[in-house]
N, C-alpha and C positions, 0 to 999 in steps of 0.2 A: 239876478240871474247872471250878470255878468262877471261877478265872481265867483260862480261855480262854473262856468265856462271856462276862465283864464284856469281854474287850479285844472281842469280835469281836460285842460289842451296841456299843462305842464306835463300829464300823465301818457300824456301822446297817443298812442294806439290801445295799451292798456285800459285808457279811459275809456275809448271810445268802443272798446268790448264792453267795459262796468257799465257803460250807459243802455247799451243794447240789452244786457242783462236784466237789466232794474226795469226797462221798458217789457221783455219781454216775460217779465214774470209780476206783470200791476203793479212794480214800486213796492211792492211787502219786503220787506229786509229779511224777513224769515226765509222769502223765496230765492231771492239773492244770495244769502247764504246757502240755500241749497245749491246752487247754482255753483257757486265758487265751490263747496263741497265736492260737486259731479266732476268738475274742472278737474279737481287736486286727485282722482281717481284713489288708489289705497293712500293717499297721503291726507284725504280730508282737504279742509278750511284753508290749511296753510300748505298744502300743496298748491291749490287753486291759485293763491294768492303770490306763491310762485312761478306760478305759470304764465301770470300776466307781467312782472319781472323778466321772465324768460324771453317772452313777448318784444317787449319793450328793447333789450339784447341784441335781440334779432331783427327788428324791424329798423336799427340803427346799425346796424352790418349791412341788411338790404339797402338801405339808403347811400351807404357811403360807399359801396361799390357797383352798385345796383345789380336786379335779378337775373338776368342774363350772367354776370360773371359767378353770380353765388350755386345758381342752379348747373354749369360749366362743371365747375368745382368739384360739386356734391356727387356730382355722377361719375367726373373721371375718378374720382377717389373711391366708391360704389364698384365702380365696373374692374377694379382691382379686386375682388370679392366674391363679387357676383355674376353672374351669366348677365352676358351682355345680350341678347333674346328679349328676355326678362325685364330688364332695364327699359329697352327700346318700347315693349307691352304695354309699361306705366308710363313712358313718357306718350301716351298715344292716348292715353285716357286722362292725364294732365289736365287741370281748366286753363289752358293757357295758350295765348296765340299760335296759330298754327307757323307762322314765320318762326317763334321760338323754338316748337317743338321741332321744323327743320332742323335748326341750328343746333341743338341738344343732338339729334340723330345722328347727322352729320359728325356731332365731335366721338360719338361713341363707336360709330362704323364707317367712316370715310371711303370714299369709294376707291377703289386700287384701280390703276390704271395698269394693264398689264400690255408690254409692249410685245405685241403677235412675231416679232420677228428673232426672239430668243429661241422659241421653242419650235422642234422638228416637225415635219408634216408626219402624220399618222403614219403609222405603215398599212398595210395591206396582208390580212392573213386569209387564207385561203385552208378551209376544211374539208381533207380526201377521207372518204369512208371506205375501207377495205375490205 
């Protein structure tokens, strides 16, 4: 067991989806291959098995800069695009600490401080009916 542990910790996150997989389809290979199948969507098998690569990609980018600057990133690059509303909507339903999702909100709509002493006081209009 120990060395199916070391190879399938070499696989890092990858692995430890293939292991959830195989658990949650009884260990049948048939079912696993379905599985990585579903994964790989119109690409099949070897999609799937792409995707845990991809995985792997990504889960080594979160690490080395960690998720706060990854998810920063993704959305100021997003909110060039897209309605920032929108944005704010999905970061709100996010599964992710509600401190982060401040800090996400915050970098998308920062609050303007507007100094009262620029702008003129109202005027006052007055309607005569004739």
């Amino acid at each position: 067991m120990d060395e199916i542990v070391k190879k399938l910790a070499g696989l890092g996150l990858p692995g430890v989806i293939l292991v959830v997989l195989t658990v949650a389809s009884g260990g049948s290979s048939a079912a696993v291959a379905a599985a990585l199948t579903a994964l790989g969507g119109p690409l099949g098998i070897v999609g799937g098995i792409g995707l845990l690569g991809l995985i792997t990609v990504i889960g080594d980018t979160v690490a080395g800069y960690g998720i706060e600057a990854i998810l920063k990133a993704i959305y100021a690059e997003r909110s060039k695009t897209e309605s920032v509303r929108y944005l704010l909507k999905e970061i709100k339903d996010l599964p992710i600490s509600e401190e982060l999702k401040l800090k996400l909100k915050n970098q998308l709509s920062p609050e303007v401080i507007i100094d009262t002493e620029e702008f003129n006081q109202p005027k006052t209009v007055e309607i005569v009916e004739e």
